[in-house]
N, CA, C and O atoms as a Tinker XYZ file with bonds, in Angstrom:
   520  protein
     1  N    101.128000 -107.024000   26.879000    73     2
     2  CA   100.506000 -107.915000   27.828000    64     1     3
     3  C    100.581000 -107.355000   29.240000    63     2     4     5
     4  O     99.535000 -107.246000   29.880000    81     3
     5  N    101.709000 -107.002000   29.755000    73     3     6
     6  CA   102.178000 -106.290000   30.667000    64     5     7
     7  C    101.293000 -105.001000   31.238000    63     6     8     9
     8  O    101.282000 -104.690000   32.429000    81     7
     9  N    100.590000 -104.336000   30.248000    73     7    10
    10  CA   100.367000 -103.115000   30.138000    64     9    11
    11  C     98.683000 -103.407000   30.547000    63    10    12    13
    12  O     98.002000 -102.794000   31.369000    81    11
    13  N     98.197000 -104.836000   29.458000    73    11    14
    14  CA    96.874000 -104.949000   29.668000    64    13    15
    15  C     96.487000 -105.893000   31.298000    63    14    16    17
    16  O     95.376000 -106.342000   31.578000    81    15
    17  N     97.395000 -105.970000   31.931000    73    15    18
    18  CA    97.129000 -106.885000   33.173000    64    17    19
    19  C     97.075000 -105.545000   33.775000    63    18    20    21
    20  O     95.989000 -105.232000   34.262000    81    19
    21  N     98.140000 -104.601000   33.845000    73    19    22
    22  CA    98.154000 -103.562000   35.049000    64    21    23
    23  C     96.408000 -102.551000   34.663000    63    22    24    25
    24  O     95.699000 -101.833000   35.368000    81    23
    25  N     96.350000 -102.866000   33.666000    73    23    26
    26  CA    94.841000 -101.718000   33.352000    64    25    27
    27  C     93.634000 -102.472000   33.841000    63    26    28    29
    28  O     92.592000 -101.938000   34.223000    81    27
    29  N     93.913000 -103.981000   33.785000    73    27    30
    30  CA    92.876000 -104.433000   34.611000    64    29    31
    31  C     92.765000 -104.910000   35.490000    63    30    32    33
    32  O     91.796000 -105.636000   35.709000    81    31
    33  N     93.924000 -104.648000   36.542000    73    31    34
    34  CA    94.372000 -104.853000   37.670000    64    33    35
    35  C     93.793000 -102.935000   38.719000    63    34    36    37
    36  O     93.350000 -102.752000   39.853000    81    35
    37  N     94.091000 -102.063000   37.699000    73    35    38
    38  CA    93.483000 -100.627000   37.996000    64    37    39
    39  C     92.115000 -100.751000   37.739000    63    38    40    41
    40  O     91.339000 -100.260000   38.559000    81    39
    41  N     91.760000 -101.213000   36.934000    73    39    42
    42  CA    90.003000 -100.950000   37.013000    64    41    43
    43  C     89.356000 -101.886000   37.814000    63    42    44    45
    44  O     88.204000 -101.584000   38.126000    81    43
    45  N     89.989000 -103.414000   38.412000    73    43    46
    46  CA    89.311000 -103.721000   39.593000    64    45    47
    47  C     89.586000 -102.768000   40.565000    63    46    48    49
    48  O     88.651000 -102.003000   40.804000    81    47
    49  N     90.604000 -102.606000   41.185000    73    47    50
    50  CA    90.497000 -101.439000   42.547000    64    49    51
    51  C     90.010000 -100.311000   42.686000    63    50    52    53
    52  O     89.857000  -99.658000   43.718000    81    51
    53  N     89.599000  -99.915000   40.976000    73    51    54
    54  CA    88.667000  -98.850000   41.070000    64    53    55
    55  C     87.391000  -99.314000   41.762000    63    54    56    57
    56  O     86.967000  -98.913000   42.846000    81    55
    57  N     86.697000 -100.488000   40.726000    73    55    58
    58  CA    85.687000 -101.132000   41.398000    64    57    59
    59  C     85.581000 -101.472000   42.442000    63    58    60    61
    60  O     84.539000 -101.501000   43.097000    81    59
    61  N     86.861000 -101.849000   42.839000    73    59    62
    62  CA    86.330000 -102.213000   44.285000    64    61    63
    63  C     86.548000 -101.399000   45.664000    63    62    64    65
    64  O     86.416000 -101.799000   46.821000    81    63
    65  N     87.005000  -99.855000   45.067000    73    63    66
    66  CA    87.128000  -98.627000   45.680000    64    65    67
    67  C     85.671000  -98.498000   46.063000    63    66    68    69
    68  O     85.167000  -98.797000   47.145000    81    67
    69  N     85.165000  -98.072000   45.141000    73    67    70
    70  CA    83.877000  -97.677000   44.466000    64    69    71
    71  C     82.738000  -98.519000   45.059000    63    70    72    73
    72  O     81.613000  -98.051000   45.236000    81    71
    73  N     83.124000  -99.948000   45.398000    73    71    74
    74  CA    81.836000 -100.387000   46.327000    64    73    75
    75  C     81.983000 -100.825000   48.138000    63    74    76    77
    76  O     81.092000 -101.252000   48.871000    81    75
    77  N     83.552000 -100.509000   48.500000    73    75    78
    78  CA    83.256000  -99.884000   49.555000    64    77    79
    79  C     82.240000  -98.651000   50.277000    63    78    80    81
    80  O     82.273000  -97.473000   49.920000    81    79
    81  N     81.410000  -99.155000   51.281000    73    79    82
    82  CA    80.334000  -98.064000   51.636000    64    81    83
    83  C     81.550000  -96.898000   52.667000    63    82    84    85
    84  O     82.333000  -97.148000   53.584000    81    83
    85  N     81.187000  -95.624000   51.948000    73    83    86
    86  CA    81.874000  -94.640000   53.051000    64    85    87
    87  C     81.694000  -94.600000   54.521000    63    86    88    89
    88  O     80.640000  -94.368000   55.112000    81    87
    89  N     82.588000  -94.796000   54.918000    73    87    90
    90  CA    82.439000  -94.653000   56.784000    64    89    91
    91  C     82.423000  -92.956000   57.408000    63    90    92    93
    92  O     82.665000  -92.780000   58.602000    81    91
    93  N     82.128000  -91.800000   56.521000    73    91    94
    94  CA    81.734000  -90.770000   57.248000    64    93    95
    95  C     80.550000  -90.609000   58.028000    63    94    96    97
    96  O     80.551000  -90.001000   59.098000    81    95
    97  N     79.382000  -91.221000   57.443000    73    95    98
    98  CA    78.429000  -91.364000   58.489000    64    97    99
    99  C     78.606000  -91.873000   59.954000    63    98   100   101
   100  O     78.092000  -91.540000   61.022000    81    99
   101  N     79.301000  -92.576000   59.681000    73    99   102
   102  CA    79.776000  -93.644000   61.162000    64   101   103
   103  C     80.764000  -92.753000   62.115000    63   102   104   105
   104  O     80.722000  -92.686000   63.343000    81   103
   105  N     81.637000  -92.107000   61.250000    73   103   106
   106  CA    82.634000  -90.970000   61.951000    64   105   107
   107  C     81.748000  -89.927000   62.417000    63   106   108   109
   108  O     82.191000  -89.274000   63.362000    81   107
   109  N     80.318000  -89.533000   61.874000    73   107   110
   110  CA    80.202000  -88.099000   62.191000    64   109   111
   111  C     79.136000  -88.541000   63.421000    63   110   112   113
   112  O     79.036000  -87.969000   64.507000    81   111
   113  N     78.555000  -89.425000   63.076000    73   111   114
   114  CA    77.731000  -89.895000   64.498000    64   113   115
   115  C     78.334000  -90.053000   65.684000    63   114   116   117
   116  O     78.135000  -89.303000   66.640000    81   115
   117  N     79.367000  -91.368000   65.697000    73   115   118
   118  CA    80.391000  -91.116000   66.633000    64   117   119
   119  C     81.330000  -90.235000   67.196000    63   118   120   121
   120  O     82.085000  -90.683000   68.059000    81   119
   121  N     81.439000  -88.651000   66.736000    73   119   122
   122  CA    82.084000  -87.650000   66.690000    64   121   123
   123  C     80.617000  -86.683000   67.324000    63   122   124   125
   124  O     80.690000  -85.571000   67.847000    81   123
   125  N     79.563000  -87.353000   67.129000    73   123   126
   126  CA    78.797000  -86.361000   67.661000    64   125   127
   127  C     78.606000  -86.986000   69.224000    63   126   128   129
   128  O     78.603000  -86.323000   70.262000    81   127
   129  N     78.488000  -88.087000   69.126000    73   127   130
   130  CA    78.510000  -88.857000   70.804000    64   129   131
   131  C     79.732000  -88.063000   71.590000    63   130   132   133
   132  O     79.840000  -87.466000   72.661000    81   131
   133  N     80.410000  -88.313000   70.710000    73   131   134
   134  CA    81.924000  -87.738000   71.339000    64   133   135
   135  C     81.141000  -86.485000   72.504000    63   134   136   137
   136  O     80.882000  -86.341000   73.699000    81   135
   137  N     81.021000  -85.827000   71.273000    73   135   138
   138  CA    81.110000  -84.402000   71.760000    64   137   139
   139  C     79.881000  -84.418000   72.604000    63   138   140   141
   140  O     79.977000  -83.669000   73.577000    81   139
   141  N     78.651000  -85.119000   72.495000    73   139   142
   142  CA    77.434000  -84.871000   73.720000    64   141   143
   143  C     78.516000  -85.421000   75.396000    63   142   144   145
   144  O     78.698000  -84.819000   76.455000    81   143
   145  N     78.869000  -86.408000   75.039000    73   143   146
   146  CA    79.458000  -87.038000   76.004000    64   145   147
   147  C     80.519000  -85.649000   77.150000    63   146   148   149
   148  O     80.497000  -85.366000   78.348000    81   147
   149  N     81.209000  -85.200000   76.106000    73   147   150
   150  CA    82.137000  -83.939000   76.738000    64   149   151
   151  C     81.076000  -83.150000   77.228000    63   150   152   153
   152  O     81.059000  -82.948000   78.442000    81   151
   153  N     80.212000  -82.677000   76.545000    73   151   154
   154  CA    79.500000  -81.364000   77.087000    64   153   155
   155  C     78.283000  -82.223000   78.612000    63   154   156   157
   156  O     77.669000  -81.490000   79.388000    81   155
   157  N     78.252000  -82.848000   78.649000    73   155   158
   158  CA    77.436000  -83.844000   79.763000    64   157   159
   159  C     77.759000  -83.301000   81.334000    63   158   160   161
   160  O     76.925000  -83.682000   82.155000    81   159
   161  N     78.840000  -82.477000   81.853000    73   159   162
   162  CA    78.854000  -82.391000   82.651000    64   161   163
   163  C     79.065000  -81.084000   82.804000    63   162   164   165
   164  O     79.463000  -80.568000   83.848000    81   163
   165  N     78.770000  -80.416000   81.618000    73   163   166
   166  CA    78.533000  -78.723000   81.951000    64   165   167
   167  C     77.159000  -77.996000   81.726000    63   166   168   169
   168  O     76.285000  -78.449000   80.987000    81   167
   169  N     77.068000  -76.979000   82.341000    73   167   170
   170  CA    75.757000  -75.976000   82.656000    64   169   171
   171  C     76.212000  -74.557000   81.562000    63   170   172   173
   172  O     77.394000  -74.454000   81.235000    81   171
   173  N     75.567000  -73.910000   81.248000    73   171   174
   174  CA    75.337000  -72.326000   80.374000    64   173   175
   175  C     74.458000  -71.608000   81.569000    63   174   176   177
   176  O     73.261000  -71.677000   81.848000    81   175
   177  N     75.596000  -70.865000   82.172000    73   175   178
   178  CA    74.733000  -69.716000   83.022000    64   177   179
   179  C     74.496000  -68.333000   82.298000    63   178   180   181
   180  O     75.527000  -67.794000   81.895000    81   179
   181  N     73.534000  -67.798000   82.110000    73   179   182
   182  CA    73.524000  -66.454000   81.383000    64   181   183
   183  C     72.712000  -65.653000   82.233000    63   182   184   185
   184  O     71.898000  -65.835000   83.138000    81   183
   185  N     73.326000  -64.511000   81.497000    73   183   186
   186  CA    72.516000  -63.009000   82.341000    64   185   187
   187  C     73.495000  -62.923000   83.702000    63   186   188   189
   188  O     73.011000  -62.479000   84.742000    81   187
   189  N     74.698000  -63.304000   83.658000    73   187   190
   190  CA    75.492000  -63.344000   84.807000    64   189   191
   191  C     76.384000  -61.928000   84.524000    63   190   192   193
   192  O     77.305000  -61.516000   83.819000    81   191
   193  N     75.326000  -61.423000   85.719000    73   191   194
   194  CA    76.373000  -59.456000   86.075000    64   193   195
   195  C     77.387000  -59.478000   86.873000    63   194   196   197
   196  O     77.638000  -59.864000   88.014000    81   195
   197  N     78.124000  -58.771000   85.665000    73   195   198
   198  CA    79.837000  -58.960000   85.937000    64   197   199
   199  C     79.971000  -58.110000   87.362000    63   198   200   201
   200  O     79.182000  -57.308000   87.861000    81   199
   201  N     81.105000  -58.528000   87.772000    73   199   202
   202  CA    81.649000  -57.636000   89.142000    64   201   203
   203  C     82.397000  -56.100000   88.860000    63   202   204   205
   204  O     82.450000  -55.551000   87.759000    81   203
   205  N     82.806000  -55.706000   89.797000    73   203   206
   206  CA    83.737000  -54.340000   89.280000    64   205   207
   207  C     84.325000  -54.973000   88.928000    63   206   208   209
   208  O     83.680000  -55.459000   87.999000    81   207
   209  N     85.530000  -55.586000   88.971000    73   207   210
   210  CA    86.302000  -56.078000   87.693000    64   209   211
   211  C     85.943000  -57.180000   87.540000    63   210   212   213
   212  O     85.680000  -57.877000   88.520000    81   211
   213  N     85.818000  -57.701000   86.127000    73   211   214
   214  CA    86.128000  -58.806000   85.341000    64   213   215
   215  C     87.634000  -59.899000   85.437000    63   214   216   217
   216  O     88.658000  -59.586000   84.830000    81   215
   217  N     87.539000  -61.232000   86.321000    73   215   218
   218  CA    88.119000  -62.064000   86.393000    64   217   219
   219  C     87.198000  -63.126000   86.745000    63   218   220   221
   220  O     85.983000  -63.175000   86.938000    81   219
   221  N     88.596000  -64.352000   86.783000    73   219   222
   222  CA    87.466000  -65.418000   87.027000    64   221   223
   223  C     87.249000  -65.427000   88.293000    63   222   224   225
   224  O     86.149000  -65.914000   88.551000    81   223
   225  N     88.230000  -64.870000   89.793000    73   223   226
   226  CA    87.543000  -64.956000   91.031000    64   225   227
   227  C     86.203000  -64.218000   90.870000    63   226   228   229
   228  O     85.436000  -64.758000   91.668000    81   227
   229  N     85.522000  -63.175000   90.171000    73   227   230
   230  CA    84.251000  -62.335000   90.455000    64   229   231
   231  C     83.410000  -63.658000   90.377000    63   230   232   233
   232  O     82.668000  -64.189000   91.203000    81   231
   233  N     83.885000  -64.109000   88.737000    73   231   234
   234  CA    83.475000  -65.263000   88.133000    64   233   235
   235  C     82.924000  -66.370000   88.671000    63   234   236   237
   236  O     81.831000  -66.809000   88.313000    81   235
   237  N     83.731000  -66.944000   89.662000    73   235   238
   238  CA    83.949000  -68.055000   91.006000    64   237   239
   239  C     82.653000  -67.512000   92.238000    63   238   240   241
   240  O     81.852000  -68.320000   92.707000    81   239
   241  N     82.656000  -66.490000   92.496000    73   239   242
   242  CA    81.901000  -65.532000   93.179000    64   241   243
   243  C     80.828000  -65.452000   92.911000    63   242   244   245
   244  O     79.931000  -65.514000   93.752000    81   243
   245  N     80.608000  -65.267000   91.467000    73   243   246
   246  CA    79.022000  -65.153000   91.239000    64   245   247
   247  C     78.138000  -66.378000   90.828000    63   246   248   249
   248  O     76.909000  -66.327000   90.767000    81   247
   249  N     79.011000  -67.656000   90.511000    73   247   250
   250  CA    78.946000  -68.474000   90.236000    64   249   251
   251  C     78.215000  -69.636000   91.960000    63   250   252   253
   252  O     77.311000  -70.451000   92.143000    81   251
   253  N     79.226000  -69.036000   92.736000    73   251   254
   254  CA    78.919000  -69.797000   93.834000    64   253   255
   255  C     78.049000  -68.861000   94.782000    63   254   256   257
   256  O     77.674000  -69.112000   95.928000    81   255
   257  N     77.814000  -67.690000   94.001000    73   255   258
   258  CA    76.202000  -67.226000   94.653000    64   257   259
   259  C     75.303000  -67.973000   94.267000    63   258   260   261
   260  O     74.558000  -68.727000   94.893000    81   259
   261  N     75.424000  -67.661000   92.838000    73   259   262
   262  CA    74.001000  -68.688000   92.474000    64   261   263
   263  C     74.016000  -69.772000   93.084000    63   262   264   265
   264  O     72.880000  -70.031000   93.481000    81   263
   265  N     75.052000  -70.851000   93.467000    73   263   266
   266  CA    74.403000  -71.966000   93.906000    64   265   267
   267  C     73.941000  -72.042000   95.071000    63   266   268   269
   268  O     73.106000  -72.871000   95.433000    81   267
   269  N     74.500000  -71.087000   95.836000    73   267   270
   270  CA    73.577000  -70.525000   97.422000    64   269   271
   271  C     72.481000  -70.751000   97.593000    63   270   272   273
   272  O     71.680000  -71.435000   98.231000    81   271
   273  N     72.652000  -69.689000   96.554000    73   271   274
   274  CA    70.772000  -68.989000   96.101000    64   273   275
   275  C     69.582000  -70.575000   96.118000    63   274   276   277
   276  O     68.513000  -70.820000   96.678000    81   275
   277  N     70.563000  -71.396000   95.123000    73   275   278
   278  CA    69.707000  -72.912000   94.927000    64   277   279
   279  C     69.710000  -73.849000   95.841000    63   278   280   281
   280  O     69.173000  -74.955000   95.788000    81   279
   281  N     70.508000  -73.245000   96.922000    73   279   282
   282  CA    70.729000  -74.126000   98.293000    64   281   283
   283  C     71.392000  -75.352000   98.251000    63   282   284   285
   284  O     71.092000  -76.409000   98.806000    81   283
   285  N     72.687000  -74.976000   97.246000    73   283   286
   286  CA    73.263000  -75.867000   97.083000    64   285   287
   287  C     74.788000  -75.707000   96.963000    63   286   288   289
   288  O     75.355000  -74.677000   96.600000    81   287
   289  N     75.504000  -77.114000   97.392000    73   287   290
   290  CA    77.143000  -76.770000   97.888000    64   289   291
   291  C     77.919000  -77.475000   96.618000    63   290   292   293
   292  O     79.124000  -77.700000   96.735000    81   291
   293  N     77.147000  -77.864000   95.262000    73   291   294
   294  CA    78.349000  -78.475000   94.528000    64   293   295
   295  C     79.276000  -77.966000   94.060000    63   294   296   297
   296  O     79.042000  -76.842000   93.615000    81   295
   297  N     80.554000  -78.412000   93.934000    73   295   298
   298  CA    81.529000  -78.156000   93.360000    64   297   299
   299  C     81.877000  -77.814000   91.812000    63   298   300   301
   300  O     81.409000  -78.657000   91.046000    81   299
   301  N     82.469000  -76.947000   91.291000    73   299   302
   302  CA    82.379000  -77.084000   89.935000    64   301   303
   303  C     83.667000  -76.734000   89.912000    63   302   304   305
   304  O     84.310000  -76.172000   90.799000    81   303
   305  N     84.047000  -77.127000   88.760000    73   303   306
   306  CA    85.586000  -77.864000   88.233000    64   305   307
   307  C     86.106000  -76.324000   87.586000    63   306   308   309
   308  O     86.854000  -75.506000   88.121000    81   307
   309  N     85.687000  -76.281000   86.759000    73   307   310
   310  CA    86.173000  -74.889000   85.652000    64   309   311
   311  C     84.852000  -74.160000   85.317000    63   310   312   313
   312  O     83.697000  -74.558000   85.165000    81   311
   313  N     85.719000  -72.386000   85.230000    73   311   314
   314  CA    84.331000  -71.916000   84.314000    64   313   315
   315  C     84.926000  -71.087000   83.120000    63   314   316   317
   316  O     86.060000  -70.614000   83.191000    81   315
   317  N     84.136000  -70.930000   82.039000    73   315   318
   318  CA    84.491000  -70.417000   80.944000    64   317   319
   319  C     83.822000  -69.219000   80.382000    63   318   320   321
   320  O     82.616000  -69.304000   80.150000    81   319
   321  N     84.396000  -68.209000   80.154000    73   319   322
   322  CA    83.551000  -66.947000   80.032000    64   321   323
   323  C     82.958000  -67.096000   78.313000    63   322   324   325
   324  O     83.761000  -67.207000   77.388000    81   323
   325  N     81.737000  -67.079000   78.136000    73   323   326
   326  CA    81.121000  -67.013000   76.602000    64   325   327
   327  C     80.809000  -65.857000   76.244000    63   326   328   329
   328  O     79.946000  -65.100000   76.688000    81   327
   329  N     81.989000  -65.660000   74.912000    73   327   330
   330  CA    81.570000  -64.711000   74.488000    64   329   331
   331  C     82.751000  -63.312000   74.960000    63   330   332   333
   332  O     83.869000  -63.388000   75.468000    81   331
   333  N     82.061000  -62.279000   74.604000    73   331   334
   334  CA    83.014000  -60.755000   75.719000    64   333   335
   335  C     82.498000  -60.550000   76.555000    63   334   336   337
   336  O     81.267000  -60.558000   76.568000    81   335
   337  N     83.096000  -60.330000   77.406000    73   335   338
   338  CA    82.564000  -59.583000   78.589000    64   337   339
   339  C     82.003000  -58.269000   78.891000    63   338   340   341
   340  O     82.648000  -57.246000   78.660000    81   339
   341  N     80.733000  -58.249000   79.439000    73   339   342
   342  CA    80.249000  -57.015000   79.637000    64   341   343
   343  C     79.376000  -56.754000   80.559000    63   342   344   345
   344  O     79.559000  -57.145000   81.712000    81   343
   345  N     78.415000  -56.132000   80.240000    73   343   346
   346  CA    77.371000  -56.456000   81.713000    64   345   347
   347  C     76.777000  -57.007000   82.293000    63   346   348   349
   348  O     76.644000  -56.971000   83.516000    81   347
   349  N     76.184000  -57.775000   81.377000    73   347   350
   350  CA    75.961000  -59.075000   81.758000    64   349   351
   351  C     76.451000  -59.979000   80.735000    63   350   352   353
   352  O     76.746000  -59.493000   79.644000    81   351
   353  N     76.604000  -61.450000   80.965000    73   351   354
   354  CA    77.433000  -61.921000   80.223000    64   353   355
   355  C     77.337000  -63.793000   80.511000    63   354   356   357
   356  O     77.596000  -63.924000   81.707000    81   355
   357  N     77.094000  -65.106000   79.936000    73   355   358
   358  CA    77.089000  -65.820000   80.103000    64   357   359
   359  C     78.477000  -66.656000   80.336000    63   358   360   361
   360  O     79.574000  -66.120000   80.171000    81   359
   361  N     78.346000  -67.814000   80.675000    73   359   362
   362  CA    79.076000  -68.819000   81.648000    64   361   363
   363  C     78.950000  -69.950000   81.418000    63   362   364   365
   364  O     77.845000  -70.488000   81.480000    81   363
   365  N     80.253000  -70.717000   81.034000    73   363   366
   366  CA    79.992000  -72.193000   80.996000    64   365   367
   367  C     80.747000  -73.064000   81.767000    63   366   368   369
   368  O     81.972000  -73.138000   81.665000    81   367
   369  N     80.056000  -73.755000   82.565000    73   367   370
   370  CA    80.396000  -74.052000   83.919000    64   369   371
   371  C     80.787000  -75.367000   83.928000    63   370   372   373
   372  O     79.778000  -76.036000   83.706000    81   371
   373  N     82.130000  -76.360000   84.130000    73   371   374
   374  CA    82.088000  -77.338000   84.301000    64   373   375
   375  C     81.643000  -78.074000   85.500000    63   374   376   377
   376  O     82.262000  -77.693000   86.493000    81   375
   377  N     80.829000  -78.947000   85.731000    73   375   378
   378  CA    80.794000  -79.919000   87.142000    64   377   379
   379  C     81.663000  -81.226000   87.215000    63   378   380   381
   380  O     82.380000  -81.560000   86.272000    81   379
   381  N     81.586000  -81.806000   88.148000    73   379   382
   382  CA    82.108000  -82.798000   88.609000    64   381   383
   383  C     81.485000  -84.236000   87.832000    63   382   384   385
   384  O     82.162000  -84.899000   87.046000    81   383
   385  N     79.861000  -84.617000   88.275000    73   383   386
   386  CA    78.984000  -85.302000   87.873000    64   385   387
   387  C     77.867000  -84.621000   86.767000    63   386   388   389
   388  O     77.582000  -83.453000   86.504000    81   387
   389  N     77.525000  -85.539000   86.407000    73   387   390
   390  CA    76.117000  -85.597000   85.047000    64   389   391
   391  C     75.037000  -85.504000   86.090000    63   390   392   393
   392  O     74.030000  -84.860000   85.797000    81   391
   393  N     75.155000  -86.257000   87.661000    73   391   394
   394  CA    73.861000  -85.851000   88.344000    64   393   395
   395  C     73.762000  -84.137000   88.733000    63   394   396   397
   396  O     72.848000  -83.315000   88.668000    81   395
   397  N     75.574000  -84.061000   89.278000    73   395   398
   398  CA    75.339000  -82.263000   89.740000    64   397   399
   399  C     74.757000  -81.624000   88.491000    63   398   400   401
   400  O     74.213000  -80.563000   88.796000    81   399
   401  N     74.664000  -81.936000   86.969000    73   399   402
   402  CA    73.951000  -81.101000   85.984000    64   401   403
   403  C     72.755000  -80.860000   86.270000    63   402   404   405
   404  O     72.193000  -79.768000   86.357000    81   403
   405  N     72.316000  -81.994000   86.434000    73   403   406
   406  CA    70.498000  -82.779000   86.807000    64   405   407
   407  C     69.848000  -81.537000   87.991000    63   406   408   409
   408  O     69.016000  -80.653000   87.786000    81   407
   409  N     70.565000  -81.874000   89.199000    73   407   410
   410  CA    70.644000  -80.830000   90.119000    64   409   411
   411  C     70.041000  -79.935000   89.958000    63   410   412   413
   412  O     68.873000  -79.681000   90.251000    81   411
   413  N     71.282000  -79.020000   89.161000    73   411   414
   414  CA    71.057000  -77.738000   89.150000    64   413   415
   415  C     70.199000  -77.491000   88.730000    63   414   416   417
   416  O     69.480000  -76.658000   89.282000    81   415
   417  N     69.805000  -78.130000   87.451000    73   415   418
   418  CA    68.803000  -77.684000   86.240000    64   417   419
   419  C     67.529000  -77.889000   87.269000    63   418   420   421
   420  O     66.920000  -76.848000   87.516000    81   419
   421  N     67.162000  -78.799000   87.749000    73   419   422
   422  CA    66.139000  -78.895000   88.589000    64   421   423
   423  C     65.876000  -77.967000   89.353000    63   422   424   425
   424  O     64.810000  -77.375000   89.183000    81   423
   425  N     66.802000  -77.549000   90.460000    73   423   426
   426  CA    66.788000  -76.225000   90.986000    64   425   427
   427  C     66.740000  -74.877000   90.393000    63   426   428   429
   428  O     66.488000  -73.770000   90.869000    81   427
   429  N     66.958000  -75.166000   89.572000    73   427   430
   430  CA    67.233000  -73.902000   88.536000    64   429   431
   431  C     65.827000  -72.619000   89.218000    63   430   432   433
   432  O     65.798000  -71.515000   89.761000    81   431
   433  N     64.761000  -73.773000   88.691000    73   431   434
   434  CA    63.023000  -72.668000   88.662000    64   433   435
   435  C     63.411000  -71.811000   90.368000    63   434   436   437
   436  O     62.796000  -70.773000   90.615000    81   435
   437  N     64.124000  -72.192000   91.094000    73   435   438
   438  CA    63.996000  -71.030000   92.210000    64   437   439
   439  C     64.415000  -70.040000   92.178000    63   438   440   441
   440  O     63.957000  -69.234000   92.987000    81   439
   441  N     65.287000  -69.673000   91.415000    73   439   442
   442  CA    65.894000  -68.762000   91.103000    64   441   443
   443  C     64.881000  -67.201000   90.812000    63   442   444   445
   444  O     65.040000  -66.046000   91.205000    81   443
   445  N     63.890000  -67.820000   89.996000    73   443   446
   446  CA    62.496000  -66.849000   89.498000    64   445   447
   447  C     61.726000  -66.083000   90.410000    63   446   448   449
   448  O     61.024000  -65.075000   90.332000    81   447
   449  N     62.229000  -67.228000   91.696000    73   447   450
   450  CA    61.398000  -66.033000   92.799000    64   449   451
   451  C     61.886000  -64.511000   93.530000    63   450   452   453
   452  O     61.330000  -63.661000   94.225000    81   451
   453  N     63.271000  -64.714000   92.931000    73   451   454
   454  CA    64.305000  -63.923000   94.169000    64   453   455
   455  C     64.651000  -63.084000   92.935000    63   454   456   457
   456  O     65.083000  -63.390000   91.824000    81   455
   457  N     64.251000  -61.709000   93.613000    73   455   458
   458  CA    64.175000  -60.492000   92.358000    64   457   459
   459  C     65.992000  -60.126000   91.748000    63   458   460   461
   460  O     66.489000  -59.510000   90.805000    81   459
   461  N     66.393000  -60.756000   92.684000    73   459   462
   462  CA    67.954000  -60.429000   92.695000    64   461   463
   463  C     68.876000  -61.258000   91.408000    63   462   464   465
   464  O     69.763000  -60.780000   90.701000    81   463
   465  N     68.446000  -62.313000   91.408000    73   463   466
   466  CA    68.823000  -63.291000   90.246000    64   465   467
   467  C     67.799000  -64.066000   89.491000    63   466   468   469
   468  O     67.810000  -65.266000   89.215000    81   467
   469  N     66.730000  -62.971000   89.151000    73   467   470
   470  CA    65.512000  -64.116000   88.304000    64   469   471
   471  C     65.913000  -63.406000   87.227000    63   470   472   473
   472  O     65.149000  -63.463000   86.264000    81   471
   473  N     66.745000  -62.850000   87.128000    73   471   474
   474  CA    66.652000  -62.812000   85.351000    64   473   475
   475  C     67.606000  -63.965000   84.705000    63   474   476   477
   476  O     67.541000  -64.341000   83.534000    81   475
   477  N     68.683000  -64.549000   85.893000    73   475   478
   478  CA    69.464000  -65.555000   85.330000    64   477   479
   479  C     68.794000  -66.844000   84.861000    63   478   480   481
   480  O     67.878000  -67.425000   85.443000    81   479
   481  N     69.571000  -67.318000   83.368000    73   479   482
   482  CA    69.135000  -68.601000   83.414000    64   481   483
   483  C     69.741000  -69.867000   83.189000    63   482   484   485
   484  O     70.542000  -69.716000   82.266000    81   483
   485  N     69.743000  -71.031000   83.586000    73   483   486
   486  CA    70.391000  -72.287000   83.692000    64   485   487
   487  C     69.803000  -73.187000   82.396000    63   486   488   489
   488  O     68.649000  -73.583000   82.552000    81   487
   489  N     70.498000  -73.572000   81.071000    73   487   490
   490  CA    70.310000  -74.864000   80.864000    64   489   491
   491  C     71.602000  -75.889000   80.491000    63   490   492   493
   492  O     72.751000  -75.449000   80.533000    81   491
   493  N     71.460000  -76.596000   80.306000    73   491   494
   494  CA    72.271000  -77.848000   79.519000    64   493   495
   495  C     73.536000  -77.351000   78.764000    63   494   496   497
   496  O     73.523000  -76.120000   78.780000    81   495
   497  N     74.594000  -77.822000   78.125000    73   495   498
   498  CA    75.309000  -77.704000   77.622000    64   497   499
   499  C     74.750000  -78.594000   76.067000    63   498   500   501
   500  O     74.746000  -79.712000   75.551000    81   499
   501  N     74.457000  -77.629000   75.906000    73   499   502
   502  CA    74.169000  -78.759000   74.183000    64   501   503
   503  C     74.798000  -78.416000   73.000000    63   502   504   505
   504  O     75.098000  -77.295000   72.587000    81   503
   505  N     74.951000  -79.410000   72.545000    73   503   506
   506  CA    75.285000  -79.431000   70.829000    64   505   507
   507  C     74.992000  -78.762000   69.841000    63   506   508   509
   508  O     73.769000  -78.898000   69.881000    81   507
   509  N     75.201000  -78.089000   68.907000    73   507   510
   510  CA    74.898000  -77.402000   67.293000    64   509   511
   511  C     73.710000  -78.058000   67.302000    63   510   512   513
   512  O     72.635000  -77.464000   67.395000    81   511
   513  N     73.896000  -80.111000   67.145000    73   511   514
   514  CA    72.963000  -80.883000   66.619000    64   513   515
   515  C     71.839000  -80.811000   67.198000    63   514   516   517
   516  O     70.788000  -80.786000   66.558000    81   515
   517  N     71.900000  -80.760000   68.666000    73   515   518
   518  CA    70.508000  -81.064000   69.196000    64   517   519
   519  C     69.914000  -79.724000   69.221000    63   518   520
   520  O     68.755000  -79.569000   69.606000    81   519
């Protein structure tokens, strides 16, 4: 008797394992917000020519040329070298605000005129997903 209560005491919780709906969808969506949310206030600078040496002051340096160049004084928090370093070499730039992203990217097209830095280019920090 003992034996036949616990077997059908196991095959309800199977069942009712079994019609719980999985919450990975819900985790991976929300895990993807996550992560748009983090990347929201950074830029991908590429085609950025390294200095005689490679550090992050050149880094800081060439970084806050370009924003010269865009006629502009924002601040940026951290930068991250992508990738190895070499001759030229991209950049991922943290800002302060989601508008300083806006900014830049907007400013970005001037860059094309000035033979000195039109090969660089500015977009978004995006996701695998998008």
């Amino acid at each position: 008797m003992l034996h036949n209560d616990l077997t059908v005491i196991k095959d309800r919780v199977d069942q009712l394992e079994s019609a719980v709906p999985k919450s990975n969808a819900n985790q991976d969506r929300f895990a993807k917000f996550i992560n748009r949310q983090n990347r929201s206030k950074n830029i991908i600078i590429f085609n950025v020519h390294e200095q005689s040496n490679h550090n992050n002051t050149s880094d800081t340096d060439s970084v806050t040329h370009i924003f010269n160049k865009l006629g502009t004084d924002i601040k940026l928090i951290k930068i991250s070298l992508l990738g190895k370093p070499n001759k030229s070499h991209s950049l991922k730039i943290e800002l302060q605000t989601v508008t300083d992203v806006f900014k830049i990217l907007g400013l970005s097209r001037l860059l094309k005129s000035d033979k000195n830095v039109n090969d660089i280019k500015i977009t978004s920090d995006k996701s695998p997903y998008q």
